[in-house]
C-alpha positions in Angstrom: 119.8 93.7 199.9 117.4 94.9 197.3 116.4 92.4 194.1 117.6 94.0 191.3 114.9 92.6 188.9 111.4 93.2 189.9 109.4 90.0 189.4 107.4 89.2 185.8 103.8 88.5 186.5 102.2 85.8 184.0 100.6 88.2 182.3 103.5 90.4 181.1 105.5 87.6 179.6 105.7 87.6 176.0 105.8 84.9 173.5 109.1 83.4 174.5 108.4 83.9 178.2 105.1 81.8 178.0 106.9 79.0 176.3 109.5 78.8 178.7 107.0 79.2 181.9 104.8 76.1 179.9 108.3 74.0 180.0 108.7 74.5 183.7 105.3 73.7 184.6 105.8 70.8 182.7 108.3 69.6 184.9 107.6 66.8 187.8 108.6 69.1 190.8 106.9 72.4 190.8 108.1 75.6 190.2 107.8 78.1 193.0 105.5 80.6 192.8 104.8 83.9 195.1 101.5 84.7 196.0 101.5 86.9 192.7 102.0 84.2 190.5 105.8 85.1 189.5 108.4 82.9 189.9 110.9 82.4 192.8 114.5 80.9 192.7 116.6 81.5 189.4 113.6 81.0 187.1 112.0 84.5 187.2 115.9 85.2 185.9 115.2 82.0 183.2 112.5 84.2 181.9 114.3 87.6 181.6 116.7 85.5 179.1 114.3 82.6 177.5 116.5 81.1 175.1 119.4 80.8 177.0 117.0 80.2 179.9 115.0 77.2 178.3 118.6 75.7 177.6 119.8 76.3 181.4 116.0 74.9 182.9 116.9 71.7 180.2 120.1 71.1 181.7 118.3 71.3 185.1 115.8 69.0 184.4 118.0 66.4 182.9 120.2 66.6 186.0 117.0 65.9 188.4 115.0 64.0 186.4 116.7 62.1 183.9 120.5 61.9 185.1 122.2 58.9 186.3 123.5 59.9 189.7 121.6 58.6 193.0 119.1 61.3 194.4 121.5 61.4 197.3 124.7 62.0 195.4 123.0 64.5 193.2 121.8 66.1 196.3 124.4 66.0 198.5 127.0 67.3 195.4 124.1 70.2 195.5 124.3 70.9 199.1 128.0 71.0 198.8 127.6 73.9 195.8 124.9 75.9 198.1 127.5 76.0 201.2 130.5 76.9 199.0 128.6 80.0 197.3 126.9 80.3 200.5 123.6 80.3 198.4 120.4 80.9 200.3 117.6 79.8 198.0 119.8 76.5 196.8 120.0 75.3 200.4 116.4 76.7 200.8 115.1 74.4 198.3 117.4 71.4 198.3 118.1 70.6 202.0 114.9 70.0 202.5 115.3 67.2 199.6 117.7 66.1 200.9 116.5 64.7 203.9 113.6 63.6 201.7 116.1 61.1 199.9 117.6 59.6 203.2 120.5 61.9 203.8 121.2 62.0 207.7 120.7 65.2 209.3 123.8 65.4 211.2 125.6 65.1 207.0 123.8 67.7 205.7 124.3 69.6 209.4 128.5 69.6 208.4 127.9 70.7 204.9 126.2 73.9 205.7 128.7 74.7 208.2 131.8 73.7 206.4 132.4 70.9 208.8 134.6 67.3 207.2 131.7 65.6 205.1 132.6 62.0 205.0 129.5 60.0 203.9 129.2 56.4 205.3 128.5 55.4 201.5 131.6 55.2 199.0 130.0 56.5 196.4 128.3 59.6 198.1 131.8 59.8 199.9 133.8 59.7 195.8 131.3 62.5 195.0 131.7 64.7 198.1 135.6 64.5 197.5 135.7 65.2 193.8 132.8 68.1 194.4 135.3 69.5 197.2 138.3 69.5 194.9 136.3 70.9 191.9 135.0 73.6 193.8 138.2 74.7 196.1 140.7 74.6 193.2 138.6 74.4 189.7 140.1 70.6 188.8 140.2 67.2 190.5 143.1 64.9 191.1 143.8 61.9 189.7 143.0 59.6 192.6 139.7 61.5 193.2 138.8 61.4 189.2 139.3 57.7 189.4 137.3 57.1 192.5 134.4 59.1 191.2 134.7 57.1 188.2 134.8 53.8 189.8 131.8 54.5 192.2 129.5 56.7 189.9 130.7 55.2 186.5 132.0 57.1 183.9 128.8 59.0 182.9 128.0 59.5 186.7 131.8 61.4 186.9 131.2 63.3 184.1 127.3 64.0 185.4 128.9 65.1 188.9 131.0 67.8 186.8 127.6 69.0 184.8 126.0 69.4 188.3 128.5 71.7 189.8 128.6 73.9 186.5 125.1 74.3 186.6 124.5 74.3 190.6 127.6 76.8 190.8 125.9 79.3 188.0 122.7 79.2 189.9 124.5 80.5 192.7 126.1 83.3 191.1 123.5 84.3 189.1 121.3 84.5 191.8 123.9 86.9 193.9 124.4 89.2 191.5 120.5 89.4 190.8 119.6 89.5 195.2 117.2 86.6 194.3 115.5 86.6 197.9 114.6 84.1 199.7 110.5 83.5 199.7 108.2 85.6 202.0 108.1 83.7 205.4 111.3 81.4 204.6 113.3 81.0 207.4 116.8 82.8 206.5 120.0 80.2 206.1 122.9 80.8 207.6 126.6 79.8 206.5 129.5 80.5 209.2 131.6 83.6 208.4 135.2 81.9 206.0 138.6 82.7 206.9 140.5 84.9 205.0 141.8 81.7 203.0 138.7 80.3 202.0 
């Protein structure tokens, strides 16, 4: 599969570029960088569009630094987004978080394989079922709604929702682009779906 944009060094961004490359450095968690300087992930994509793209790294940031979900409910609703789009460089860069915020192994094990995720926690558990629905049929049910809404709070429902928007346009974006995965990464691996999936 060949990348269908070549990466943008730090020297050939224009004004725009630079301003959206200064807001991601800005940001608590690093950006990934090649050897070359460009960036890895969806954000050598941000840069290729920088207005839309400094509005997509906001949302982004406000979802991991500033959101009121748990860093395991954020993460695990993340996790659940990778596996469904089968997205390489999501799981790449968030299972590993995941497990930095407490999330058992054997969980995170299910979600990459399409196993039943059943959290022990109710909350994490409300969040995994409404992320499910969202992403099988593009709505969630009544019972689930209220669930999610009684563990996470209102703003944490409507958060969850936010986070599979922007998780899930990630994902395609970085299909249709080949975004790789980084030099020396080891490759993930989703099962092969049914025809019904």
């Amino acid at each position: 599969m060949t990348r269908r944009l070549r990466p943008l060094l730090p020297d050939e961004l224009d004004t725009d570029q630079r301003a959206l490359l200064a807001a991601l450095d800005a940001r608590p968690r690093p950006v990934e960088r090649a050897a070359d300087g460009s960036l890895l992930g969806p954000f050598d994509a941000m840069l290729r569009a920088p207005r839309s793209g400094a509005a997509l790294q906001g949302v982004g940031a406000a979802l991991r630094y500033q959101g009121v979900l748990s860093d395991r409910v954020r993460e695990l609703a993340t996790l659940l987004v990778a596996a469904h789009h089968r997205a390489a460089f999501e799981w790449h860069a968030h299972a590993p978080l995941a497990l930095s915020v407490g999330l058992p192994g054997a969980l995170i094990e299910a979600v990459r394989v399409g196993d039943s995720v059943e959290p022990d926690d109710p909350a994490e558990r409300a969040a995994a079922t409404a992320v499910k629905q969202l992403l099988t049929s593009g709505d969630v049910d009544d019972a689930a709604w209220g669930e999610a809404v009684e563990r996470l709070g209102e703003s944490g429902a409507v958060e969850l929702t936010t986070l599979v928007g922007y998780y899930s346009l990630l994902a395609l974006q970085m299909r249709v682009l080949r975004v790789p995965l980084p030099d020396g990464a080891a490759p993930v691996e989703f099962p092969a779906r049914s025809m019904r999936d």
